[in-house]
VMD Tcl script that draws the C-alpha trace (Angstrom):
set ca {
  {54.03 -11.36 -0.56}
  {52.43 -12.77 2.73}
  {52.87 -11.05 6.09}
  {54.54 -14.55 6.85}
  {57.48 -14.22 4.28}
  {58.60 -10.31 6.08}
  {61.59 -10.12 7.86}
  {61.35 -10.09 11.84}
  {60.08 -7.06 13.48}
  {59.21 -4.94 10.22}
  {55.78 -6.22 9.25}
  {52.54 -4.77 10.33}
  {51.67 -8.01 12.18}
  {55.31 -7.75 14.34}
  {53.90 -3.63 14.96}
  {50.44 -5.04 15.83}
  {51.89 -7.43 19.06}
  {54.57 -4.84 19.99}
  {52.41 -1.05 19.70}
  {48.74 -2.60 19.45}
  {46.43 -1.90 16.96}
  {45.97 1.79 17.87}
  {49.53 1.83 16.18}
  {48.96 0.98 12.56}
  {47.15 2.32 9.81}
  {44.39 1.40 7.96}
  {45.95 -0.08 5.39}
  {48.48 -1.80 8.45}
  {45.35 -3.09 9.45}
  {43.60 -4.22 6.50}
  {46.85 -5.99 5.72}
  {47.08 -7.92 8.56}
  {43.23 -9.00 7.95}
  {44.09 -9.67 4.25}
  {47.25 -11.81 5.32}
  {48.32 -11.59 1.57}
  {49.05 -9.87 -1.31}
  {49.74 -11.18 -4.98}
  {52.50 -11.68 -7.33}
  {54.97 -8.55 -6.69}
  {52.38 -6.46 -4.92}
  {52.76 -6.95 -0.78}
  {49.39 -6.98 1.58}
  {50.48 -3.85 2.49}
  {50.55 -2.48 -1.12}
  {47.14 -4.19 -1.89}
  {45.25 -2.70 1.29}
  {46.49 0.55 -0.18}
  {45.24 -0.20 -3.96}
  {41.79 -1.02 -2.25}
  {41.41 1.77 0.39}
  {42.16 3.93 -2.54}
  {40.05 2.71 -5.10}
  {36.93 2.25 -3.09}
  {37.44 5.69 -1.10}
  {38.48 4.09 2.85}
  {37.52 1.59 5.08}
  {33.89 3.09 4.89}
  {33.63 2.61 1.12}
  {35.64 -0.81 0.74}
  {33.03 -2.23 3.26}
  {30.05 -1.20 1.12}
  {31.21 -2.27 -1.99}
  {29.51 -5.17 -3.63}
  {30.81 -8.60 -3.81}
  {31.43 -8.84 -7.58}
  {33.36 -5.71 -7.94}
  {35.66 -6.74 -5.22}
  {36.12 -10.24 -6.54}
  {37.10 -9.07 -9.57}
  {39.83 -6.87 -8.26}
  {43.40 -8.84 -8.84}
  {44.34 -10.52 -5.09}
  {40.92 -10.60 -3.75}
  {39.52 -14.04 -3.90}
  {36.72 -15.92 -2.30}
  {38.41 -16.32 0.91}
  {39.70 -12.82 1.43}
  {36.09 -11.31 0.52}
  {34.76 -13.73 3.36}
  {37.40 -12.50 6.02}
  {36.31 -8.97 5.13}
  {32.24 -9.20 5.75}
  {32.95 -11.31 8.62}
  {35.20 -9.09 10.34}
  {32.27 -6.18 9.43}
  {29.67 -8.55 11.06}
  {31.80 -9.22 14.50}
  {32.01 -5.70 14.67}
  {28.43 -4.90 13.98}
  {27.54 -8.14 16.48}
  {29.80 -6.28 19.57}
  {28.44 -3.05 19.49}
  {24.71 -4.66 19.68}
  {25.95 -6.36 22.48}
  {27.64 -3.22 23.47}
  {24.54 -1.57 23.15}
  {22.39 -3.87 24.50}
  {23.64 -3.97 28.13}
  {23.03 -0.26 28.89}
  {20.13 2.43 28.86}
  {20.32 4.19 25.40}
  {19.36 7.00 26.35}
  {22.68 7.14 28.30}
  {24.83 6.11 26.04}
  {23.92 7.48 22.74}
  {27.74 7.02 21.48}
  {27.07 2.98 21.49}
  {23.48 3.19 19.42}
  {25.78 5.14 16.92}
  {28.51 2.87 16.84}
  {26.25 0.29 16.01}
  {24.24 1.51 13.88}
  {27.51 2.71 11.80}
  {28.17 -1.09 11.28}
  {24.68 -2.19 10.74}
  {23.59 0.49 8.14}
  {26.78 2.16 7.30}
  {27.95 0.19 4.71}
  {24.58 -1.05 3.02}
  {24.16 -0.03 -0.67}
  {20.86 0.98 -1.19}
  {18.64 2.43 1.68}
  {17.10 0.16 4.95}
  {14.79 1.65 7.66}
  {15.21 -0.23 11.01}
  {13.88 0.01 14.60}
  {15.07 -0.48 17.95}
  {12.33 -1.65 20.49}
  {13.09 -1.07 23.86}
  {12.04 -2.08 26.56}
  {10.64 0.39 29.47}
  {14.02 0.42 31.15}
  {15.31 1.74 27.64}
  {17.30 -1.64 27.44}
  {17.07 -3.08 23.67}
  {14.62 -5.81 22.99}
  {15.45 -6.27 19.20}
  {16.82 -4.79 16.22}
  {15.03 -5.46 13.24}
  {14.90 -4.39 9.52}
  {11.66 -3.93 8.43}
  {12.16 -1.96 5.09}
  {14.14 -1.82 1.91}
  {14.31 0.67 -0.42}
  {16.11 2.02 -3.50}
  {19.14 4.83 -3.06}
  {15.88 7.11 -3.46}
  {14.46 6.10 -0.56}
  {12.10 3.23 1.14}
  {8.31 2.95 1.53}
  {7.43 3.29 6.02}
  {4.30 1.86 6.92}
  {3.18 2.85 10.93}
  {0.83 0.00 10.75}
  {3.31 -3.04 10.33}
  {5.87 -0.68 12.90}
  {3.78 -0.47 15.58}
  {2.20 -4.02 15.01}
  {5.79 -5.37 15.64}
  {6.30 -2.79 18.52}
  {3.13 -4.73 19.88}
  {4.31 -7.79 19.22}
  {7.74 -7.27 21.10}
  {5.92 -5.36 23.62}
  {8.21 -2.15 23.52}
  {7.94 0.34 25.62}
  {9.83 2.71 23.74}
  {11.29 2.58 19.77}
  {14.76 4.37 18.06}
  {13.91 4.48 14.18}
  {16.82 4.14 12.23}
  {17.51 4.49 7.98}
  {20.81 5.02 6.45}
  {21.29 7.50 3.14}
  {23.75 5.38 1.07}
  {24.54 9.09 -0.71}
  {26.16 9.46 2.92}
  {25.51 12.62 3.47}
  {23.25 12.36 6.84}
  {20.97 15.40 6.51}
  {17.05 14.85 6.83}
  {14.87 15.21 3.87}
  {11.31 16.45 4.09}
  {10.35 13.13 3.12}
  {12.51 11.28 6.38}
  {10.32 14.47 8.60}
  {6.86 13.53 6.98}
  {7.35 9.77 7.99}
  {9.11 11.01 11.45}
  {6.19 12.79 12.06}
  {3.45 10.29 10.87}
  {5.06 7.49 12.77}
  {5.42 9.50 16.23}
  {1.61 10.12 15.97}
  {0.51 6.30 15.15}
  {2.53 5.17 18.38}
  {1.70 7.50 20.56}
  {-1.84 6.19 20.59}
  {-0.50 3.08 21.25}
  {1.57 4.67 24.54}
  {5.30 3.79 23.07}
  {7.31 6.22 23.33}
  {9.31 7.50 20.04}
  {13.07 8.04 21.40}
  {15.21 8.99 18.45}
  {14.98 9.22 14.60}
  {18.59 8.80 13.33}
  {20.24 9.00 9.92}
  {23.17 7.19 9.29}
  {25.61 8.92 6.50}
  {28.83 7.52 6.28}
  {31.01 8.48 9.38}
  {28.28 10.72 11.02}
  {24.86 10.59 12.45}
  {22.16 13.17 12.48}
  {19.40 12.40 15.52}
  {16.63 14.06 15.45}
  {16.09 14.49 19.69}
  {19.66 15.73 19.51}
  {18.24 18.62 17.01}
  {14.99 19.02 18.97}
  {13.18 17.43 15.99}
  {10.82 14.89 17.76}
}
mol new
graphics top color blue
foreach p $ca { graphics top sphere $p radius 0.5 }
foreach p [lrange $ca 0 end-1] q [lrange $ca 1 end] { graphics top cylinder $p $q radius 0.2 }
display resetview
């Protein structure tokens, strides 16, 4: 059933326009992205099945395409309306992000940094090169790794910290085990690329970890 075909005032489309969003659910919500449902199963009852079956919003974003085509209702089109509405969120909170000092807003590098690495699959290692007013020159992924982890080189970092002429860097790398702990392996690397840019006078701001839902930094933990 389509979120067209319910009766006036009892769909989660009619609750969107008179409570706002902050009113509905997650499935409310999903449902009102999804639009649709299939034969005898509403979009209410197949935001459910999903949220359900691939653990929340958190895990029905990382899930691969083909899995999530193959579930019954979820076509082309409805797989497209979910990544795009991932990627407008991930694209505000850059923007969010990139009008103020970091430093003084660490709840908007997390926010986007939950949207850029939260829902990747296997592991990615980014930096954040700041400028010296802390404001963000570029965001860029520089390596890819398997769920056990990616290979760091300080060399190609801190060529491309030269080449955007940061000031200052936040290193970033999800765990897609999502559980946002430090291994001795993410302090080794912490360590070795703190030393290789501090000869180059850029200043190391943050290491964070991205798990799903939380954070861990190490300057919050007095790591760097």
């Amino acid at each position: 059933m389509s979120i067209a075909r319910w009766q006036a005032g009892e769909g989660p489309r009619d609750k969107l326009l008179a409570r706002g969003t902050q009113a509905l659910s997650d499935a409310e919500l999903l449902a009102v992205m999804l639009g649709t449902g299939y034969r005898d199963c509403s979009a209410v009852q197949l935001a459910r099945e999903l949220l359900v079956e691939f653990d929340g919003l958190a895990g029905l974003l990382r899930v691969d395409g083909p899995r999530l085509l193959a579930w019954p209702g979820i076509g082309v089109a409805k797989y497209a309306q979910l990544r795009a509405a991932l990627e407008l969120a991930r694209r505000q909170a850059l923007q969010e992000m990139g009008r103020v000092d970091v430093l003084s807003s660490p709840e908007a590098t997390g926010r986007f940094l939950q949207y850029h690495l939260g829902s990747r699959d296997r592991e990615v290692f980014c930096c954040i090169f700041l400028d010296s007013q802390h404001q963000v020159l570029c965001c860029e992924d520089l390596f890819f790794g398997t769920l056990d982890g990616a290979a760091v080189y300080p060399r190609e970092v801190a060529t491309r910290a030269l080449q955007y002429r940061a000031a200052a860097v936040i290193f970033a790398h999800n765990h897609p085990s999502g559980v946002a702990e430090p291994s001795a392996a993410d302090r080794r690397i912490t360590e070795r690329l703190c030393a290789a840019l501090a000869l180059l006078d850029i200043r190391v701001l943050d290491h964070i970890i991205v798990g799903r839902g939380s954070e861990f930094s190490f300057a919050r933990e007095g790591l760097l």
